[in-house]
matplotlib code that plots the C-alpha trace (Angstrom):
import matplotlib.pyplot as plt

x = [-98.5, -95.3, -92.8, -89.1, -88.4, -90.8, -89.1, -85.7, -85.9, -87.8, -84.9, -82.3, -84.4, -84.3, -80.5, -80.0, -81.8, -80.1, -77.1, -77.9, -78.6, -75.0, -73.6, -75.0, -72.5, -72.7, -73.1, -70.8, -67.9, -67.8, -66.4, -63.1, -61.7, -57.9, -55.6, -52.4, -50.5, -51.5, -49.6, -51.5, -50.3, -52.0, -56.0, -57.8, -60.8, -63.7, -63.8, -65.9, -66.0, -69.6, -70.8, -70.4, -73.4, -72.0, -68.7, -71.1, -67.2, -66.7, -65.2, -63.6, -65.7, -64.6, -63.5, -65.3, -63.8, -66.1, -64.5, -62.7, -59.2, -59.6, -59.4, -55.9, -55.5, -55.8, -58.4, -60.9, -60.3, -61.1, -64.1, -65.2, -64.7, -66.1, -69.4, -68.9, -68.4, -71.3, -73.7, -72.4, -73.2, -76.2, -77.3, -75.7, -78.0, -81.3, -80.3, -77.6, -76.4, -73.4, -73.8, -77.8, -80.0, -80.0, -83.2, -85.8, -83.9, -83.1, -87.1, -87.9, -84.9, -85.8, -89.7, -88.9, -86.8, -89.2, -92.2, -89.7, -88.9, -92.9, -93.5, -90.3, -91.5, -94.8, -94.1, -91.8, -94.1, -96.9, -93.8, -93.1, -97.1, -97.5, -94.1, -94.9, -98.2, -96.7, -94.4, -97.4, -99.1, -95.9, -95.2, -98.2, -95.4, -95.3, -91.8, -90.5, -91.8, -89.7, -86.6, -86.9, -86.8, -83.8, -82.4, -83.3, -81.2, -78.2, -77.8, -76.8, -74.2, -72.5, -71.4, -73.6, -71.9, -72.3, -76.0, -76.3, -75.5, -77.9, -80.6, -79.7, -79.5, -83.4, -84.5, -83.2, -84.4, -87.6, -88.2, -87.6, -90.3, -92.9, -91.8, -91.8, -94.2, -96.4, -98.7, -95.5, -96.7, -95.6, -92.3, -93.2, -94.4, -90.7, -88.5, -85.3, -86.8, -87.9, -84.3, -82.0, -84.5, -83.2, -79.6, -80.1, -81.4, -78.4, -75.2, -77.0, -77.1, -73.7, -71.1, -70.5, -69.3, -72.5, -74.9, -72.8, -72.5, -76.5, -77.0, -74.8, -76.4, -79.7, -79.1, -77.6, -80.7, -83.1, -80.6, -82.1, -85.4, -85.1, -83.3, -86.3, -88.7, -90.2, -89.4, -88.8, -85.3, -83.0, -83.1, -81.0, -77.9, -78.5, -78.1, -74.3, -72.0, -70.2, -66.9, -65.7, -62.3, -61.6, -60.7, -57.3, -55.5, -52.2, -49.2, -47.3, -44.0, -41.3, -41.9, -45.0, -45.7, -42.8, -44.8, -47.7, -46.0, -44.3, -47.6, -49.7, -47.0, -47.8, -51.3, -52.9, -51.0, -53.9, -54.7, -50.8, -50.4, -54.0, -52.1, -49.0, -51.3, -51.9, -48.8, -46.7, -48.6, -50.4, -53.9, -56.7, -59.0, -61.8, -59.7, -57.5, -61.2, -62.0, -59.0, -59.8, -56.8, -57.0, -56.2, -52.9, -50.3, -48.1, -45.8, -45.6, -46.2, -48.8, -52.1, -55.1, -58.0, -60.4, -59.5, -61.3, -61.6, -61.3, -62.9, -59.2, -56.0, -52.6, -50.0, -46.6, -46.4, -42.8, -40.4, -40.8, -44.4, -43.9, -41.9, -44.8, -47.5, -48.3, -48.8, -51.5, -51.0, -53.6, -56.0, -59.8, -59.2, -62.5, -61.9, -61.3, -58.1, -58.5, -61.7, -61.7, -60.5, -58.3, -56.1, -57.9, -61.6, -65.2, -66.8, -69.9, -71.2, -71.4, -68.0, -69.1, -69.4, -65.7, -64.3, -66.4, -65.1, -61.8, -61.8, -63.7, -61.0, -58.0, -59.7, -59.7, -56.7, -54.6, -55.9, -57.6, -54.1, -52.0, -54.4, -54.4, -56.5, -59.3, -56.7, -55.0, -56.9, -55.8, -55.6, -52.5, -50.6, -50.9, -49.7, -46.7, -45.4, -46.1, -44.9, -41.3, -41.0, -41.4, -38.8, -36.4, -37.1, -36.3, -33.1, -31.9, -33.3, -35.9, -39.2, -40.9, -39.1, -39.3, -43.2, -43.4, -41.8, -44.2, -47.6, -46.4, -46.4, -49.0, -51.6, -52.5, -54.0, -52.8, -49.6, -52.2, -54.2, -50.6, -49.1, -52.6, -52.2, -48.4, -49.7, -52.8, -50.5, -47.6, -45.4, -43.6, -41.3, -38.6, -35.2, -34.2, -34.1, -32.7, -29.6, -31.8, -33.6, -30.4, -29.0, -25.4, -24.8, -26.3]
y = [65.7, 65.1, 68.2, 68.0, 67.9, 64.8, 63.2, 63.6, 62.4, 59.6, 58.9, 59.3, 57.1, 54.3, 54.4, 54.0, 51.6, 49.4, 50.5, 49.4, 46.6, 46.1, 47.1, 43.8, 41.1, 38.7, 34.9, 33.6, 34.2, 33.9, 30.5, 30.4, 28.1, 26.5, 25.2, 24.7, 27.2, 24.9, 21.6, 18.5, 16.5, 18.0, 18.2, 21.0, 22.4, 25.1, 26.8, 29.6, 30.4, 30.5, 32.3, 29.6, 30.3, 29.7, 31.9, 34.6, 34.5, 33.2, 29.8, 28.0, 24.5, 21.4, 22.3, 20.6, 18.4, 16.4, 14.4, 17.3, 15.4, 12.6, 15.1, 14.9, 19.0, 22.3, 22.9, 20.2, 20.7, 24.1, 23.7, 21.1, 24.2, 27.1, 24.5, 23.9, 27.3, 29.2, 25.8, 26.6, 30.5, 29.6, 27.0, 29.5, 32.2, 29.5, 29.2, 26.3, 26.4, 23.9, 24.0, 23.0, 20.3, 21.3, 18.3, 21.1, 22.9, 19.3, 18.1, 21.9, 21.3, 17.6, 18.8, 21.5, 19.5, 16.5, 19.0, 20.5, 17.2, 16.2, 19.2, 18.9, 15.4, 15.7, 18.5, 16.2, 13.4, 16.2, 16.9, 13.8, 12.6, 16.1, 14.7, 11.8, 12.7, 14.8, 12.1, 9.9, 12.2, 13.2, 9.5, 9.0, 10.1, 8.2, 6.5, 7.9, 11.1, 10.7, 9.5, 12.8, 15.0, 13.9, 13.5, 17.5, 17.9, 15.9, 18.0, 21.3, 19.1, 16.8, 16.7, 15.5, 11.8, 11.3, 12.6, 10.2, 7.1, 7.9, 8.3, 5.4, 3.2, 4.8, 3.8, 0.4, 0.0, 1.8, -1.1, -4.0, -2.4, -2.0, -6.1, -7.6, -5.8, -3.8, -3.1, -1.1, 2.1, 4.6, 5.4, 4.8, 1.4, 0.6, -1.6, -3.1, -6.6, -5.2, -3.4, -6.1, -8.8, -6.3, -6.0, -9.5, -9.9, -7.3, -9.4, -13.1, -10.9, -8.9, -8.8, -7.9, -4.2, -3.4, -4.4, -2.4, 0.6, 0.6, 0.3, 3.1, 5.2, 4.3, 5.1, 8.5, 9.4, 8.2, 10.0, 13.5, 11.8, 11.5, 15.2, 16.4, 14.5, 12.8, 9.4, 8.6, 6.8, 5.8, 2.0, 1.2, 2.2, -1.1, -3.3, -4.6, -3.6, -6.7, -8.2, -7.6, -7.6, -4.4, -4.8, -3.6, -2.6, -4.7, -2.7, -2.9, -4.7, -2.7, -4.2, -4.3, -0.5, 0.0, -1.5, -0.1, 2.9, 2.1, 1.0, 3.7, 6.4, 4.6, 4.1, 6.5, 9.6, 11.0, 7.9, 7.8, 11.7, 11.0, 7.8, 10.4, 12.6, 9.8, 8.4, 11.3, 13.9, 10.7, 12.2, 9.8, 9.3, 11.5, 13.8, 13.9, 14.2, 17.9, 19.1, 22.5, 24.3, 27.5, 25.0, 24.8, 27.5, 27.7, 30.5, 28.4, 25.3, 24.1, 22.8, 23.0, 20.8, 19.5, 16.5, 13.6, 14.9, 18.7, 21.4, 22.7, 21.3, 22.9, 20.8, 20.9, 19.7, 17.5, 18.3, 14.9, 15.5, 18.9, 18.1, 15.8, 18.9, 19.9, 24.7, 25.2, 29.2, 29.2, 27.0, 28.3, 28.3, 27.1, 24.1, 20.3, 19.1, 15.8, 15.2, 11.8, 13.3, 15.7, 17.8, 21.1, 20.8, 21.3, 17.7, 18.3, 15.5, 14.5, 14.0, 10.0, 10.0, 11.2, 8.7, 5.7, 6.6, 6.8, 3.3, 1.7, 3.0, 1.8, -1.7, -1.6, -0.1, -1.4, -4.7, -6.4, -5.6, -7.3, -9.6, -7.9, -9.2, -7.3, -6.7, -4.0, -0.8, 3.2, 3.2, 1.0, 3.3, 6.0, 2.9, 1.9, 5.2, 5.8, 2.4, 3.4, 7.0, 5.8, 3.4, 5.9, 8.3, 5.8, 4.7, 7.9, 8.6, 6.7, 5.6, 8.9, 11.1, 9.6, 9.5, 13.4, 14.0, 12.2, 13.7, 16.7, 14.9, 12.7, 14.6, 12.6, 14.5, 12.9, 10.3, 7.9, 8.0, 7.9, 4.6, 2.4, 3.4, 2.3, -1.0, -1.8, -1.0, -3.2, -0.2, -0.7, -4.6, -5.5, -6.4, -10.4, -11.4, -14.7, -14.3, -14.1, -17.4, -19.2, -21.4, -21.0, -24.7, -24.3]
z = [15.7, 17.2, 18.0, 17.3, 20.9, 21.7, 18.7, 20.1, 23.3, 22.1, 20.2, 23.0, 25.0, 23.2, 22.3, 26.2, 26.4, 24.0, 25.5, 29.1, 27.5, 25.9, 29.5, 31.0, 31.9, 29.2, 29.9, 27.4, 25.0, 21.5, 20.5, 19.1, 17.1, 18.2, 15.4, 17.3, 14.9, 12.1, 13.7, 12.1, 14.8, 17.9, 18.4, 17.0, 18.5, 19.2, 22.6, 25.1, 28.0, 30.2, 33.3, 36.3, 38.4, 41.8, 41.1, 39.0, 36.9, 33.4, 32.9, 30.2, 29.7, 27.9, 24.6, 21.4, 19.2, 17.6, 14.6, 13.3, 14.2, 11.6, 8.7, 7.9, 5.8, 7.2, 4.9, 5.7, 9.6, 9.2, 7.5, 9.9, 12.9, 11.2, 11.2, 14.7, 15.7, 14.3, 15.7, 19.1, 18.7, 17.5, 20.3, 23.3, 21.8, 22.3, 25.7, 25.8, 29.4, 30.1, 33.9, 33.4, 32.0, 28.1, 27.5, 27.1, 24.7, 22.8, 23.0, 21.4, 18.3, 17.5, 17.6, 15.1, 12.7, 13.0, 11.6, 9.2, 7.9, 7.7, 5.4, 3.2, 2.5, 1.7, -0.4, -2.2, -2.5, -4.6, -6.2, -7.2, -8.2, -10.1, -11.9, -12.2, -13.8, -16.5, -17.6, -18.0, -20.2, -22.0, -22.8, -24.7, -27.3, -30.6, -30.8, -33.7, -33.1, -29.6, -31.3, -33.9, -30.8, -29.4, -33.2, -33.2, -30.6, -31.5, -34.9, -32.7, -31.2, -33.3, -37.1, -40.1, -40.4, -36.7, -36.8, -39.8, -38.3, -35.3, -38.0, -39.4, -36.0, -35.1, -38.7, -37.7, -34.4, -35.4, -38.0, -36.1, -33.6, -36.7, -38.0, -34.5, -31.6, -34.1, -31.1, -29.5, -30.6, -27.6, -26.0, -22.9, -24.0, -24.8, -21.6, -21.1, -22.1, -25.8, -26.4, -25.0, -27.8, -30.4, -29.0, -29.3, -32.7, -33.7, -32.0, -34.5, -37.5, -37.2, -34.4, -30.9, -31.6, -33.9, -31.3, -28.9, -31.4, -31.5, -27.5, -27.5, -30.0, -28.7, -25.2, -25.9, -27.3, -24.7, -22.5, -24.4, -23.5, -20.1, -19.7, -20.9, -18.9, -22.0, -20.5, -16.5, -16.5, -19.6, -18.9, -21.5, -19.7, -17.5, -20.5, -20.3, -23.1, -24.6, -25.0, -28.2, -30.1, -32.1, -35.9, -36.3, -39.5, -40.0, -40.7, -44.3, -44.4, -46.2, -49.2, -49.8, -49.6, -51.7, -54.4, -53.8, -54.0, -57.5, -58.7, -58.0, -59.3, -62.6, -61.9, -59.9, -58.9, -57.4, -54.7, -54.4, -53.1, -51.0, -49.7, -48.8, -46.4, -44.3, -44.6, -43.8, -41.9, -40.5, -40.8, -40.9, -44.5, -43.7, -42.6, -45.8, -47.5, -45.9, -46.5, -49.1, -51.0, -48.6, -45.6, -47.0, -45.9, -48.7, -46.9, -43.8, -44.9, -42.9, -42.6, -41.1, -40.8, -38.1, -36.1, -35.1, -31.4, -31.7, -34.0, -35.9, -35.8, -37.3, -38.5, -40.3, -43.8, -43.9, -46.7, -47.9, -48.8, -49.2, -52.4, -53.8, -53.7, -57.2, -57.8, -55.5, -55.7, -58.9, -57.9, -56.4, -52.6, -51.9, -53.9, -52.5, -52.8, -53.8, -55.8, -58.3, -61.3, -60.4, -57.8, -56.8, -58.3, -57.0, -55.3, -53.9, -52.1, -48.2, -46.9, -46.0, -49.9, -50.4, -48.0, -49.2, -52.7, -52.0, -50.1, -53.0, -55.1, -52.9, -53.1, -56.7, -58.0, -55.1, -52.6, -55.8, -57.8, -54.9, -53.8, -49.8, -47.0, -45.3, -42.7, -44.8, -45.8, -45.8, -42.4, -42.2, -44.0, -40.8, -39.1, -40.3, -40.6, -37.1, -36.1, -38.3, -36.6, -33.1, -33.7, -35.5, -32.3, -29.7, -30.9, -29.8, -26.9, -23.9, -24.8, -22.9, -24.9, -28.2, -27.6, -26.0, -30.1, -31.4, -29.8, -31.5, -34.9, -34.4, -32.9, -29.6, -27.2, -24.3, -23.8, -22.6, -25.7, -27.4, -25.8, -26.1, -30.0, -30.0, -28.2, -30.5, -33.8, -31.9, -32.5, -29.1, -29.5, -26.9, -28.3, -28.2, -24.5, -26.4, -23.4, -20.6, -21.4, -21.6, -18.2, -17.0, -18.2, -21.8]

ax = plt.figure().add_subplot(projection="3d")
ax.plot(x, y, z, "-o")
ax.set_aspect("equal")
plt.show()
């Protein structure tokens, strides 16, 4: 058993040891990096000193530059040196010697990195056949049992009408599998050549934008498929998406909504003061659909509702509309505010339901009454009021600040989003450049 004494001085030993060791000349600096007091214009570099051994005396060598130079922030060329740096520490301390042959030292790195390289890539070639193995067993799966998992999925994340017309795109697609390849049975049976016959069969039978609709549809959820390594690669997002020209809602002239306005007040208050919600707070159908009587702030005389793009939205109610709301202090304030017999009133059916039945009923009371084209619907009601503020607004003041005022009533989220609106809708017209076309001599 060891005394306290041998203990001790085998303690003491071996701290002086390691500090005859620290007393040793050393045979190089630490490298330090030089940013010429952060002037971009001058050459950065790393430098050390190194014992010269003819002199037995540390001299500076050649500074290191590498491409550091090209970088044309602080922040990038220091980044580039603090990389430099600790390589150089770490190469002195193998034994790089600037005043020697350093091939030894290479031979022994490149032999090291040329076995580490061997193992990382075999390892990743078992990898890749144990991964590829389970993919092939786990796309043995049935398609529509495939197309239900990623339908799973999708419910957490999007709303019921969205998730519906997934559905109803897989039931479709599903179908046409079942009529036309019946011996197609697994998912991993389905290829680009199979979907782009259907894509096909889709644009002959409806239009451009519905066979692009289903492409995208379908490839979000082979997306879910491939996340979860159900399938190898969503192939679908190869297949081109076409050209196709948007269907647009004309605006109503002056007169024209005027009468429809005068008509329904007789006919149809109810469609009229649905009509006024777009119109005025420039909401969009569905959105007018959700709206419940506790969403309306009758102290503040606001709203509240969720948005196309975002989960809850506050707006303003104007006076103008404002004026047109029938007592809504007595009514239920779980209670939808526009239901098809009344204001205020229980309507339970999906909220695709409410909008269908409103548009059905716009076609009916009002489009069959006035004999309108399929180019005019609810939706030109939003614009032609926005189309009329944005021209009120810039009359007095620029075009950039008449649209900042009208994000704010509009609810664009960005002026981006705002301006391609005001250019589908035609809301933005030059004045008559008549003047500018004319010669000197006319």
């Amino acid at each position: 058993m060891f005394t306290s004494k041998q203990i001790l001085t085998f303690a003491y030993e071996s701290e002086y040891e390691t500090a005859y060791d620290l007393s040793q000349k050393k045979n190089f600096t630490a490298p330090k990096i030089y940013t010429a007091k952060g002037d971009l214009s001058k050459r950065w570099y790393v430098y050390f000193s190194f014992r010269n051994p003819k002199t037995g005396k540390l001299k500076r060598v050649t500074p290191f530059y590498g491409d550091v130079n090209k970088y044309k922030t602080k922040e990038e060329r220091m980044e580039a040196l603090t990389i430099y740096r600790k390589t150089l520490i770490k190469l002195l301390k193998l034994g790089y010697n600037p005043f020697e042959d350093n091939t030894e030292l290479y031979n022994k790195l490149n032999s090291k990195k040329e076995t580490s390289e061997t193992k990382t890539k075999s390892t990743n070639n078992t990898k890749a056949e144990e991964k590829k193995t389970e993919l092939v067993e786990a796309t043995s799966m049935p398609i529509k049992e495939a197309f239900v998992f990623s339908l799973n999925i999708k419910r957490q994340l999007l709303s019921k009408t969205t998730t519906r017309g997934y559905q109803n795109r897989v039931d479709s697609f599903v179908k046409w599998i079942n009529d036309n390849v019946p011996e197609v049975k697994n998912i991993n049976q389905l290829n680009k050549k199979l979907v782009s016959a259907f894509l096909n069969d889709t644009l002959q039978r409806t239009s451009a934008r519905n066979r692009n609709n289903y492409r995208t549809d379908l490839s979000s959820l082979m997306q879910v498929l491939e996340d979860n390594d159900i399938i190898e690669v969503n192939f679908i997002k190869k297949i081109p998406v076409l050209k196709s020209t948007p269907e647009r809602n004309k605006t109503y002239s002056v007169e024209i909504q005027q009468a429809i306005f005068k008509h329904l007040q007789v006919n149809d208050p109810i469609l009229l003061l649905y009509i006024k919600f777009i119109s005025y707070n420039f909401l969009r159908p569905i959105e007018v659909c959700r709206i419940k009587v506790k969403d309306i702030d009758l102290v503040n005389r606001t709203i509240q509702f969720r948005a196309k793009n975002s989960p809850l939205k506050t707006k303003i109610i104007p006076k103008i509309l404002w004026n047109d709301l029938p007592d809504l202090s007595a009514l239920d304030k779980e209670a939808m505010l526009f239901t098809p017999e009344k204001i205020g009133a229980d309507w339970d059916t999906a909220i695709i339901n409410k909008r269908n039945y409103f548009s059905k009923r716009f076609k009916k009371v009002v489009k069959d009454h006035f004999n309108l084209g399929t180019d005019y619907g609810l939706y030109s009601f939003r614009h032609t009021y926005i189309t009329k503020l944005y021209r009120a607004l810039v009359k007095e003041s620029s075009p950039f600040e008449a649209k900042s005022k009208l994000m704010l009533i509009t609810g664009h989220s960005t002026m981006a989003a705002l301006e391609k609106y005001l250019r589908d809708i035609d809301a933005e017209l030059p004045e008559d450049y008549s003047e500018m076309l004319k010669s000197k001599h006319d």
